[in-house]
C-alpha positions in Angstrom: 164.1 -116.0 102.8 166.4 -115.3 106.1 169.8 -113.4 105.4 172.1 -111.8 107.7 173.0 -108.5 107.2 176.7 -107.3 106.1 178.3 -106.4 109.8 176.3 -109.5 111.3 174.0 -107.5 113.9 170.5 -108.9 112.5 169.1 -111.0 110.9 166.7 -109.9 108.1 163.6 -111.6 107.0 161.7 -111.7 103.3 164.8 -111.1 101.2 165.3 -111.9 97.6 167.4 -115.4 97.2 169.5 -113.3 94.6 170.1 -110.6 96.7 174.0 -110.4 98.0 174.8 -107.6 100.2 171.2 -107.4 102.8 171.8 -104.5 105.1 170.3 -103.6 107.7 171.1 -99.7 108.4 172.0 -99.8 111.2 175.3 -97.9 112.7 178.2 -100.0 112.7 179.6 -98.5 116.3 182.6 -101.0 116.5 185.6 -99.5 117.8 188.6 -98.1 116.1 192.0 -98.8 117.0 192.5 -95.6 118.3 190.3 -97.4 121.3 188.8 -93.6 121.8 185.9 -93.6 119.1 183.6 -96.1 117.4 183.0 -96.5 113.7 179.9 -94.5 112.4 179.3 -96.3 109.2 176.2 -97.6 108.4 176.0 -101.2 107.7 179.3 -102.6 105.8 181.0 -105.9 105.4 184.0 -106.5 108.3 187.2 -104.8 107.0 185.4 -101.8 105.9 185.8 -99.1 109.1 186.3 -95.8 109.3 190.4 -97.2 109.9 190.1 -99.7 106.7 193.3 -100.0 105.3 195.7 -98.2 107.9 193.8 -95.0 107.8 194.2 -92.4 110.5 190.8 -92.0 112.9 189.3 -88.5 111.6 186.9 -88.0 114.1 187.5 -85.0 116.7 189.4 -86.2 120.2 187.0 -85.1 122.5 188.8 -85.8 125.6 188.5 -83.1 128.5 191.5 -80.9 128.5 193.4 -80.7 131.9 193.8 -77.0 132.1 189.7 -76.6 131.9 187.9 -79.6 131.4 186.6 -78.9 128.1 186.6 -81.6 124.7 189.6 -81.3 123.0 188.4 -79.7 120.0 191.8 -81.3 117.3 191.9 -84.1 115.3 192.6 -87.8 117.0 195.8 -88.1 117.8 196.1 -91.4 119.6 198.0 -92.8 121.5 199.3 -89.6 122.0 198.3 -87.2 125.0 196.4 -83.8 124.1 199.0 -81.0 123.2 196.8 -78.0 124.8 199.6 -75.4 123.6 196.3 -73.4 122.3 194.0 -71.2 123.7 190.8 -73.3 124.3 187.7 -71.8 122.3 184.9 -73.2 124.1 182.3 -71.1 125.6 182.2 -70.0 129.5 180.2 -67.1 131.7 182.2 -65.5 134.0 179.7 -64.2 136.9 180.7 -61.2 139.8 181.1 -62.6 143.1 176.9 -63.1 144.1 176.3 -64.3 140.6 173.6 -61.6 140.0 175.8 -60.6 136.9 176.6 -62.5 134.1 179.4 -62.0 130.8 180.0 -64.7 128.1 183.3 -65.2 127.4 186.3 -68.0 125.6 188.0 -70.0 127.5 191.1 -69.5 126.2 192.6 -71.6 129.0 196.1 -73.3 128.1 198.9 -75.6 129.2 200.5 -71.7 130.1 197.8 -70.0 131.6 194.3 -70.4 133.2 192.8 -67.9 130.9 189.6 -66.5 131.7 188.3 -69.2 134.2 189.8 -67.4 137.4 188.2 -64.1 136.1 184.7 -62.3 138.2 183.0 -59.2 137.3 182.3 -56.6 140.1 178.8 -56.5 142.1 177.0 -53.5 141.4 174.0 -51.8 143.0 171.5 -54.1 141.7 173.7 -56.8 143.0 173.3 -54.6 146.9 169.2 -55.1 146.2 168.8 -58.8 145.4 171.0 -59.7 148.8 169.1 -57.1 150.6 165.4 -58.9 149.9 167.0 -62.3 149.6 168.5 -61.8 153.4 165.2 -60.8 154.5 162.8 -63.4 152.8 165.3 -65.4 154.8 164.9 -64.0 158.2 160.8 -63.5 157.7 160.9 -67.1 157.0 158.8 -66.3 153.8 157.4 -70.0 152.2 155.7 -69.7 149.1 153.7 -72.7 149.2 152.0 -70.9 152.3 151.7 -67.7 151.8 150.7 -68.3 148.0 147.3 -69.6 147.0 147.2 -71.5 150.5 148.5 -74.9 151.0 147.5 -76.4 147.8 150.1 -74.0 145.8 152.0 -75.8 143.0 155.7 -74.2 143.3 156.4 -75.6 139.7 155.4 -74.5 136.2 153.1 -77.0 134.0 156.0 -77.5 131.8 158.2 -78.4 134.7 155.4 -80.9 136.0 154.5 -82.6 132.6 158.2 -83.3 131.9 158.7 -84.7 135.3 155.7 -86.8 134.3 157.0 -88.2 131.3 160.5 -89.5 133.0 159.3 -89.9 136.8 162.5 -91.9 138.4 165.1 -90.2 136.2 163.8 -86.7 136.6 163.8 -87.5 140.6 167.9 -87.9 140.3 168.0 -84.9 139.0 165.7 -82.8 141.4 168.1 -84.2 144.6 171.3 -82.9 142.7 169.4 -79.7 142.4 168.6 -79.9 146.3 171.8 -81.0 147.8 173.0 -78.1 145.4 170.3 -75.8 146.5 171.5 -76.9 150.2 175.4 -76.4 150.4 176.5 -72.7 150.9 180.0 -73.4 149.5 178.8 -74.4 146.2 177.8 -71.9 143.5 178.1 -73.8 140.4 176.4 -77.0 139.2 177.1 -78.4 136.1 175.3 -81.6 134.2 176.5 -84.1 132.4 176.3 -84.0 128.7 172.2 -84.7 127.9 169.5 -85.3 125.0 167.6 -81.8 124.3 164.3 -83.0 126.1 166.3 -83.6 129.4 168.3 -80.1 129.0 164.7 -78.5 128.8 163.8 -80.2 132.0 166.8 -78.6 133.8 166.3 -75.6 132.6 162.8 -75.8 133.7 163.5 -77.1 136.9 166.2 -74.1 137.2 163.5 -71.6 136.9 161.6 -73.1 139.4 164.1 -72.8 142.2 165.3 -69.0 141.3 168.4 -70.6 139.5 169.9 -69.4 136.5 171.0 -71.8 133.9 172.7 -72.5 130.4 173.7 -74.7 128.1 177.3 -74.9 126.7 179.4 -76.8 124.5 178.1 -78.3 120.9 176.4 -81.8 120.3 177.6 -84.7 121.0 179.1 -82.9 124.0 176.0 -80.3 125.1 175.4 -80.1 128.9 173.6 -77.3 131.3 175.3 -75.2 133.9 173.3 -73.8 136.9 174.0 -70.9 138.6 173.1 -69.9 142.2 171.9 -66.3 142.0 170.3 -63.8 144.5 167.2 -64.1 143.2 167.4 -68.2 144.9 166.7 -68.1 148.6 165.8 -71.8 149.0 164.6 -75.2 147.6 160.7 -75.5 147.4 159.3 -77.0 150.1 157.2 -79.6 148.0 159.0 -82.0 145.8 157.8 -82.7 142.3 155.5 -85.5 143.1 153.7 -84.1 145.6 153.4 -81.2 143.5 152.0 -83.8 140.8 149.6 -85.7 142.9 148.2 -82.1 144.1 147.3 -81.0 140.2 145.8 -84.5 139.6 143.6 -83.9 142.7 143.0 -80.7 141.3 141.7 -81.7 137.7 139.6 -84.8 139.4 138.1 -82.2 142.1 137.6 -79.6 138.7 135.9 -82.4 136.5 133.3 -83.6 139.2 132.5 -80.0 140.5 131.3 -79.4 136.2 129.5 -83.0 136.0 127.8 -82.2 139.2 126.0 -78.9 137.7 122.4 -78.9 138.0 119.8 -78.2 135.2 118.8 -75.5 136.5 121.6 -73.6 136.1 122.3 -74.5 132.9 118.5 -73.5 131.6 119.9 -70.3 133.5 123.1 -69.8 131.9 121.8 -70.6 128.4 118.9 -67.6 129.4 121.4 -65.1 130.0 120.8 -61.8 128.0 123.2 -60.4 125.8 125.4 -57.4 126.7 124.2 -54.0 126.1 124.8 -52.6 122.1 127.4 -49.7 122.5 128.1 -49.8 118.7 127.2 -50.0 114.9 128.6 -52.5 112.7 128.8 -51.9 108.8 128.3 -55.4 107.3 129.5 -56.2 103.6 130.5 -52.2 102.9 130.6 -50.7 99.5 133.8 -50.7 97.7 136.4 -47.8 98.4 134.1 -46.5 101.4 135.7 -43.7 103.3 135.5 -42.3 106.8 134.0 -39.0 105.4 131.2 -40.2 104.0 130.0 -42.5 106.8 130.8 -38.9 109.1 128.5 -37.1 106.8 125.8 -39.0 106.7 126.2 -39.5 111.0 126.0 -36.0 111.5 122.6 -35.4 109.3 121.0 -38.1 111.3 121.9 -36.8 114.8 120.2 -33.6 116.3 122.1 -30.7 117.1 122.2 -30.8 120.8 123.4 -34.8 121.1 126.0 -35.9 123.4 126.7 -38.8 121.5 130.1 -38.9 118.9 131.1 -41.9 116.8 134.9 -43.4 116.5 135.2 -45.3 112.8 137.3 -48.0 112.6 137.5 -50.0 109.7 138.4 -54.2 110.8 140.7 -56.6 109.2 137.2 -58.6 108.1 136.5 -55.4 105.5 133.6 -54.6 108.4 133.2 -50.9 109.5 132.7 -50.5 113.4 130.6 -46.9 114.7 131.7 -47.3 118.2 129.6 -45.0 120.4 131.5 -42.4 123.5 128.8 -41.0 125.4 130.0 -38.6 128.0 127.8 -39.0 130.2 125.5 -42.2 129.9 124.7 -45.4 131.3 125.4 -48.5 129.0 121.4 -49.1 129.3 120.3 -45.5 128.0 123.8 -46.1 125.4 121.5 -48.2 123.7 118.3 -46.8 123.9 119.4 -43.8 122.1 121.2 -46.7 119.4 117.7 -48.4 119.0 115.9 -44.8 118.3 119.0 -43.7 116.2 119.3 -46.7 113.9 116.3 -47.0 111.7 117.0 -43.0 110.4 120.8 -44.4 109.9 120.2 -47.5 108.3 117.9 -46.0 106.1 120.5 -43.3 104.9 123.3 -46.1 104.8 121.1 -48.6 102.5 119.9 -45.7 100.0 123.6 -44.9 99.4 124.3 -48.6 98.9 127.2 -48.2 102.0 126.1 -51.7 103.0 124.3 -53.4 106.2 123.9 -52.1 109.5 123.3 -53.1 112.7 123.9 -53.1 116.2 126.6 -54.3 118.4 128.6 -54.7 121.2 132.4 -54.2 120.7 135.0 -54.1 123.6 138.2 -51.6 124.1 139.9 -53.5 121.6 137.0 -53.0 118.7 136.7 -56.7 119.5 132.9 -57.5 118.6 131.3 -59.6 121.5 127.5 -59.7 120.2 125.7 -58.5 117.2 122.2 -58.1 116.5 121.6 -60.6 114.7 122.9 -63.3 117.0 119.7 -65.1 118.4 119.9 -65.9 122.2 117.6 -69.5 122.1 117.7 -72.4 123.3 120.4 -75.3 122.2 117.8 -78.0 120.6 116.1 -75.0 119.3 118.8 -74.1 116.7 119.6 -77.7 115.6 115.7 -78.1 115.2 116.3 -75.1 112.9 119.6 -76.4 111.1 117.6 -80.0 110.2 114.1 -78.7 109.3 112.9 -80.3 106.1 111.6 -78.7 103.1 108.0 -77.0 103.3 107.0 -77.8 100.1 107.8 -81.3 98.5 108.7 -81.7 94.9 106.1 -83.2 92.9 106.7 -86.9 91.9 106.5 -86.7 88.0 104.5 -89.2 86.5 105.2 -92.0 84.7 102.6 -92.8 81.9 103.1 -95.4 79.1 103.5 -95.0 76.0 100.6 -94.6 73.5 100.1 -94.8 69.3 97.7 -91.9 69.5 98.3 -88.7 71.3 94.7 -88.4 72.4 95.4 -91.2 75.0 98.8 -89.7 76.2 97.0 -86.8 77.6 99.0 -84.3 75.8 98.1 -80.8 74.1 95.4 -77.8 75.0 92.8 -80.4 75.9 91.8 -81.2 72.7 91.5 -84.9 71.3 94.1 -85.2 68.5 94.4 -88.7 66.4 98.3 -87.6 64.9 100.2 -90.9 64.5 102.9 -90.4 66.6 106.9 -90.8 64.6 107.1 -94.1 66.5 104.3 -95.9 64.5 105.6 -94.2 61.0 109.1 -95.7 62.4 107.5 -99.7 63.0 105.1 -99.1 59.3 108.3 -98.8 58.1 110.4 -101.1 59.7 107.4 -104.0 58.7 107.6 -102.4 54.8 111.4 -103.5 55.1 110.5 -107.2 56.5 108.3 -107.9 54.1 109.2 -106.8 50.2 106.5 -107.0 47.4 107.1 -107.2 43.5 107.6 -104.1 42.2 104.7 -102.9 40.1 105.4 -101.9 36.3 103.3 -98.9 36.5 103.6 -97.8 40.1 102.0 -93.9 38.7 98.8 -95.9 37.3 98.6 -98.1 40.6 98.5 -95.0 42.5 95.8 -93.1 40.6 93.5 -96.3 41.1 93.9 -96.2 44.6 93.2 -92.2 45.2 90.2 -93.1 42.9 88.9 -95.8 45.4 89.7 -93.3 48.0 87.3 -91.4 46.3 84.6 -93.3 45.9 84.5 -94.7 49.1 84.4 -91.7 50.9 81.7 -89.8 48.4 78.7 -91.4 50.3 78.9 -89.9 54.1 78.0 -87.2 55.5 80.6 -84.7 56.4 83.9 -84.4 53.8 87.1 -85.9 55.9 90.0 -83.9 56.3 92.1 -83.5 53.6 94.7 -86.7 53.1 97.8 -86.6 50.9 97.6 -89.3 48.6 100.6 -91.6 49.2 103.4 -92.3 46.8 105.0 -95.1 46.9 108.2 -96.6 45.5 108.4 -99.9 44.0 107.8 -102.0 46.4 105.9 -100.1 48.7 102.3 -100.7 48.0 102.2 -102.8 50.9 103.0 -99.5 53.4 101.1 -97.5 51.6 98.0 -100.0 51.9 98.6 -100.2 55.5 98.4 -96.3 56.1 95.3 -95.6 54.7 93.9 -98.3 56.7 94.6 -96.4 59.7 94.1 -93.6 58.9 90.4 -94.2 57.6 89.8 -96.1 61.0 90.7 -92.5 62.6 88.8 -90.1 61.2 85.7 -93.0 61.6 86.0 -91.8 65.0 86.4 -88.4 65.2 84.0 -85.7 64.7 84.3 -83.2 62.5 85.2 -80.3 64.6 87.6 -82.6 66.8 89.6 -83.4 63.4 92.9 -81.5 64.6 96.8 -82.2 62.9 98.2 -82.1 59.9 98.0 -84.9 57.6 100.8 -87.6 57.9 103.6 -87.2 55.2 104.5 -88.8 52.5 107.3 -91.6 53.1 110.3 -91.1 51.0 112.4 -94.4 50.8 116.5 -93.6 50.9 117.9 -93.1 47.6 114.5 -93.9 45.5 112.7 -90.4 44.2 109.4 -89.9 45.0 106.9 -87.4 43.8 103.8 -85.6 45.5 100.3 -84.9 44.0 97.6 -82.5 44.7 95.1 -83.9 47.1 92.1 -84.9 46.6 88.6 -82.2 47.0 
């Protein structure tokens, strides 16, 4: 729901019904009865003011001081006028008589005395040299907007300009104070009324511009710039700052359709260029604790006797070691001839001492390295061809085969057919000898010599003896599973041949907590 706040200056939306005091957080700024200052509370319920309850205002006076004009720095003393028996503390520059020179000083101006506010410093010789040249950039009617980077010459810095952009009409005020300034000879002092910080930088800028000097005095709220005429002003540009504007947009649209214009061909030609000639080596990735004398030894086995060449080793902030070549007297192309013959012997000694990589470069006068070796000068398509080039060789799709009772059909093993019953089918034999429970024979040893005797029997008549089977014991109950194995079993080896026969003989299944016992098998 709607509520108004506690001072009555908005209203609030989507507050809770059992919320009391809504505020809104904003500064109360009603004012005092002091009439001087406002109330800086936040948000507060009326009767609540700095002054609440016949309190005193305790906010500074700030009124300008008769004697100098500064804030009156004292506690509000309403309706009373300012005392201004003390010195005043604020800050001031006192300048000699040309304002070349420059001392920061107190005011310390009083109802008694003017303080330091009549006081100038003396010119001096340097003072003699600025009104000199500024006399005679006067009479040569020198105009730096014609004599400088021809007509199109921006007299203003690119902070100056992009400020001036930002507040166009009220940074146009400002530049005619500074021109009817720069324009009256009697006048040598200009001061601005108290301003945010981003204004005060735009005065300051603009200052610059002109040959004025500038500062800023007095502490927030109170903060304002005084300018200064100086010798080093001699006039007011000619351009004013949107002329000056419209010339660096013209600029920047003339700039952009000069690069769009480009042709192919020069591109293809710029992206041809060669690299710079190698003047160095560069020690990639060196060995731990590395020092200058060992990479000096092993320079001076690998250059002859009579070579002009010597080496300056730097090591760089990246842990790389830079041989920077000083020829005497040698062209930049033959520099790097003698490199290209001089670096296989190098590298060579380098890598068998496990000093690291080398290879060759070009550094500037600040070991600053412009090109290596290794950079490859191609084409721009060619190295993102490179970057997205698929895999040569794909990975083999694996197979997906289903699952088979024998292992022969799985394709598994050296080649060989095998008939092992796989744990899955022992697993499901067992699972059916659960499902389906038979009475439990008296004399489970007796039914199980009958059955390795029919075994026997059946079995005596063919060719070729089977492989060896473990007669299976069953528990009570279990005759069934035991029935069932030996059928399967006897349909595998009706199949396979007798040098085929390969695996190990199933094993005996032992029921959970039933004992079971193991025979001999049968010859």
């Amino acid at each position: 729901m709607e509520k108004r706040c506690m001072c009555g200056q908005k209203t609030l939306k989507n507050q809770q019904c059992w919320l009391q005091d809504v505020r809104c957080g904003e500064i109360c700024g009603k004012t005092l009865r002091c009439g001087s200052h406002f109330c800086r509370k936040p948000c507060h319920r009326a009767g609540e003011c700095e002054d609440a309850d016949a309190r005193t205002c305790q906010q500074a006076c700030a009124k300008p001081k008769s004697a100098c004009g500064h804030p009156d720095e004292n506690m509000c003393h309403a309706p009373f006028p300012c005392k201004e028996d003390k010195p005043c503390q604020s800050k001031i520059f006192i300048t000699c008589e040309c304002q070349a020179q420059k001392q920061e000083m107190k005011c310390g101006a009083s109802k008694a005395s003017e303080g330091n506010n009549g006081k100038s410093l003396p010119c001096n010789d340097e003072c003699a040299r600025l009104e000199r040249n500024r006399r005679l950039a006067v009479a040569l009617h020198i105009d730096q907007s014609v004599h400088v980077e021809g007509g199109d010459h921006i007299p203003y810095s690119t902070e100056t300009l992009n400020l001036f952009a930002e507040h166009i009409k009220w940074s146009q005020i400002q530049e005619r104070e500074f021109r009817v300034f720069a324009t009256s000879d009697e006048e040598r002092r200009l001061r601005f009324k108290p301003m945010k910080s981003r204004e005060r930088n735009f005065i300051h800028s603009l200052a610059n511009d002109f040959g004025l000097d500038s500062e800023s005095m007095d502490p927030e709220p109170h903060r304002h710039v005084m300018v200064w005429k100086t010798p080093r002003f001699v006039s007011a540009p000619n351009k004013t700052l949107a002329e000056s504007l419209r010339i660096r947009q013209a600029q920047r649209a003339a700039a952009g359709s000069a690069y769009s214009s480009e042709t192919e061909s020069a591109r293809k030609s710029k992206a041809n260029e060669t690299a710079e000639p190698c003047n160095s080596f560069v020690i990639s990735h060196p060995r731990f604790g590395l020092t200058v004398e060992e990479l000096r030894q092993e320079v001076a086995s690998i250059l002859p006797p009579d070579s002009a060449l010597a080496f300056e080793i730097s090591f760089l902030p990246n842990e790389e070691v830079v041989l920077k070549a000083t020829p005497y007297s040698m062209s930049l192309t033959e520099l790097e001839a003698t490199l290209k013959d001089l670096k296989p012997a190098l590298a060579t000694a380098i890598a068998a001492k496990s000093y690291g990589n080398l290879q060759l470069c070009a550094t500037d006068s600040s070991l600053n390295i412009t090109y290596r070796e290794s950079d490859a000068i191609a084409d721009g398509w060619s190295r993102v061809a490179a970057k997205s080039s698929g895999p040569k060789f794909l990975n083999a799709k694996p197979s997906y085969v289903g699952s088979n009772t024998f292992a022969a059909l799985s394709g598994v093993g050296n080649g060989k057919v095998t008939f092992a019953k796989k744990a899955p089918v022992m697993a499901k034999a067992r699972s059916k000898e659960k499902m389906r429970r038979e009475e439990v024979v008296e004399d489970w040893e007796a039914a199980v010599t009958e059955e390795a005797a029919k075994e026997k029997e059946g079995s005596g008549g063919e060719g070729f003896a089977k492989a060896d089977v473990a007669p299976v014991i069953v528990a009570p109950g279990g005759s069934k599973l035991a029935e069932d194995v030996d059928a399967e079993l006897n349909a595998s080896t009706d199949v396979a041949e007798p040098s085929e026969v390969v695996g190990p003989a199933p094993e005996a299944i032992v029921d959970a907590g039933e004992a079971t016992e193991a025979t001999p098998p049968v010859a």
